[in-house]
C-alpha positions as CSV (number, residue, x, y, z in Angstrom):
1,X,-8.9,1.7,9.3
2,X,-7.7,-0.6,11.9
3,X,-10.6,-2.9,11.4
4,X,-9.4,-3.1,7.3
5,X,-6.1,-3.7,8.5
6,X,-7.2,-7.2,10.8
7,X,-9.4,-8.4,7.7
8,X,-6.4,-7.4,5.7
9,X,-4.0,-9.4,8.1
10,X,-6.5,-12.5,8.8
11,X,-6.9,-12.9,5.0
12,X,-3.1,-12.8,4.7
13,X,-2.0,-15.2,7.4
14,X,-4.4,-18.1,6.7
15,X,-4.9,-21.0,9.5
16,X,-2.0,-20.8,11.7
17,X,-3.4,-17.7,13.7
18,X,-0.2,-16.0,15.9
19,X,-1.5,-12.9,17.5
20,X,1.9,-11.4,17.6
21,X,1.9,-11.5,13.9
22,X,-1.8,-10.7,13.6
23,X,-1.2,-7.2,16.2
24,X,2.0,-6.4,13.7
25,X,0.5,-6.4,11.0
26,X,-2.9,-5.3,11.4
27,X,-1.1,-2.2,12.7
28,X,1.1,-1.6,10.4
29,X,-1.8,-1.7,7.8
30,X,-3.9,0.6,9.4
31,X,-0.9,2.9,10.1
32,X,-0.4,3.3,6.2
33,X,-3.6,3.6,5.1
34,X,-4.2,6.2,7.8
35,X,-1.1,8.5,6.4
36,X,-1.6,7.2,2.9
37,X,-4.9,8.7,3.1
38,X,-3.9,11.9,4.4
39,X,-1.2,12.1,1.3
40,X,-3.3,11.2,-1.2
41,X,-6.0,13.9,-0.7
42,X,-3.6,16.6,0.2
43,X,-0.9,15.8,-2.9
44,X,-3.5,14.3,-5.0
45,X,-4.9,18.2,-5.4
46,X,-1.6,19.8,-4.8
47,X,-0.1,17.6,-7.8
48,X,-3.0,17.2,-10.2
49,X,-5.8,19.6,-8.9
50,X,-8.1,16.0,-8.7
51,X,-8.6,13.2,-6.8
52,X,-10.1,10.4,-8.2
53,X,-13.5,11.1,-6.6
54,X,-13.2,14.6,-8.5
55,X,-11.7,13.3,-12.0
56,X,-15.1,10.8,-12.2
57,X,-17.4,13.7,-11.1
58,X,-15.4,16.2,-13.7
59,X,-14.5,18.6,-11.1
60,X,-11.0,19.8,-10.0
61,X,-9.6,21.9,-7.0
62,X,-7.8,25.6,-8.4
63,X,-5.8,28.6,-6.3
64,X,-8.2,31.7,-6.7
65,X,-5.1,32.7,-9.5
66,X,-6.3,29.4,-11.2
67,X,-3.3,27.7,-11.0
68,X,-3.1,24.2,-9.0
69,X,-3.2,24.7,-5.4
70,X,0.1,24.6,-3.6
71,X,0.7,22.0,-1.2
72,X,0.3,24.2,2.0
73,X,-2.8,25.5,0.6
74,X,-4.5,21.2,-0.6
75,X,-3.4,20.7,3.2
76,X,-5.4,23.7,4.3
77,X,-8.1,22.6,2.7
78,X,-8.1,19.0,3.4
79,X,-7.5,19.3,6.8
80,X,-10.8,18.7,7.9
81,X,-10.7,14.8,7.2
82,X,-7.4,14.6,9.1
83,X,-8.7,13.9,12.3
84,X,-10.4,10.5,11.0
85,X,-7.4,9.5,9.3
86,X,-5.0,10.5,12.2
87,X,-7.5,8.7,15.0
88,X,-6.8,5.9,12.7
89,X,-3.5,6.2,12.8
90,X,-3.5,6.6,16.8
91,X,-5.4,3.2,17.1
92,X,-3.4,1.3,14.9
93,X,-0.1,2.8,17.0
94,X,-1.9,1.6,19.5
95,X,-2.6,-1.5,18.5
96,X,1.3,-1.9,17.6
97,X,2.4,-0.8,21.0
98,X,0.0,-3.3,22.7
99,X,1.8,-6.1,25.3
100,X,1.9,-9.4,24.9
101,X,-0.8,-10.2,28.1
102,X,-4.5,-9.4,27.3
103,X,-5.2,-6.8,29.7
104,X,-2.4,-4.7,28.4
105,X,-3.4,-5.4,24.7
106,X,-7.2,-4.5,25.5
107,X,-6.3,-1.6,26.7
108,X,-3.9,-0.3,24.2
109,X,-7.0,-1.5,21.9
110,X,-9.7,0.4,23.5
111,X,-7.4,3.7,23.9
112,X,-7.1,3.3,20.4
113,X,-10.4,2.8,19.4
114,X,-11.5,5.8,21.5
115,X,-9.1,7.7,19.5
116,X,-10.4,6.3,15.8
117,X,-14.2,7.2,17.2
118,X,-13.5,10.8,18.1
119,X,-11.5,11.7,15.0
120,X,-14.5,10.2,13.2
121,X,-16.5,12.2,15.1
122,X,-15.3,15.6,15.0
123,X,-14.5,14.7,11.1
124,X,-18.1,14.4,10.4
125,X,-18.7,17.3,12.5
126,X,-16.3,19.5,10.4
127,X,-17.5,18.2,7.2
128,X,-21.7,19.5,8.5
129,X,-20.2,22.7,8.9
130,X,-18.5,22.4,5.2
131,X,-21.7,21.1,3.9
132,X,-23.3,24.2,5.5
133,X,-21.2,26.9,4.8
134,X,-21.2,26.0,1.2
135,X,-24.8,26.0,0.7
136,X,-25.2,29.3,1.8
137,X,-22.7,30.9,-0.1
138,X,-23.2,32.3,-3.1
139,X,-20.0,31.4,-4.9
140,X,-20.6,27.9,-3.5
141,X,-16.6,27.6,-1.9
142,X,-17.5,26.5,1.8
143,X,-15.0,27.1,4.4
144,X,-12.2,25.0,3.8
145,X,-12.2,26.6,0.7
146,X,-11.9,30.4,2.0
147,X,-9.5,28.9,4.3
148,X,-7.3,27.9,1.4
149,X,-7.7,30.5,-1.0
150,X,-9.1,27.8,-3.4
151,X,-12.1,27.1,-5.6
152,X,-13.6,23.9,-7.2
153,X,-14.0,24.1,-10.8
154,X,-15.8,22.1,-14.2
155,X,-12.8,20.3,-15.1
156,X,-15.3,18.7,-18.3
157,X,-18.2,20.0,-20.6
């Protein structure tokens, strides 16, 4: 996400390159699409029982009741993808709290990108496991669903 936010933040500040500027904003860009992605899967479903993603694929996200999942129960279920999204938001911290001299900024970087990696990491992990668990179940609701007392439905005919 971090890596969005520099192309984001080169794009925006033309020629006159200032890495103060550059570090600022590329972390404050990362930073909200790391949370804004957290929000908009977890109240996306809460809200509307869809994401995009679902609404084009004409499938939704239900409580077992068959109401709209609550908000405690969308972040149940979505919490699988939040260590990706909060690695990102580590990195581009860290990229915010990085010095002015190189060696401090290099290592606030690299800190940061170890952080983005392993949420990554242990977000594809989790999401094997979901891929898994739902394949051999027979009501096809993997983990994360069980977790959160929800099930995805044929939103379309």
């Amino acid at each position: 996400m971090s890596v969005v936010g520099g192309m984001i933040s080169t794009a925006t500040l033309g020629n006159g390159f200032d890495f103060d500027s550059y570090r600022t904003s590329s972390g404050l860009i990362g930073l909200l699409i790391g949370i804004g992605s957290i929000v908009y899967f977890v109240w996306g479903e809460s809200a509307f029982g869809v994401t995009l993603g679902k609404l084009a694929l004409g499938i939704g996200v239900r409580s077992v009741g068959g109401a709209r999942p609550a908000l405690a129960q969308s972040f149940k279920r979505n919490a699988f993808v939040i260590p990706m999204y909060l690695g990102s938001a580590v990195s581009a911290l860290a990229m915010l709290g990085s010095g002015d001299e190189l060696v401090g900024m290099l290592n606030s970087m690299s800190l940061g990108s170890v952080a983005s990696i392993l949420g990554s990491l242990v977000t594809v992990a989790i999401s094997i496991a979901i891929i898994v668990s739902i394949s051999s179940a027979r009501d096809v609701r993997g983990f994360h669903d069980r977790m959160a007392d929800a099930v995805v439905v044929v939103t379309r005919q």
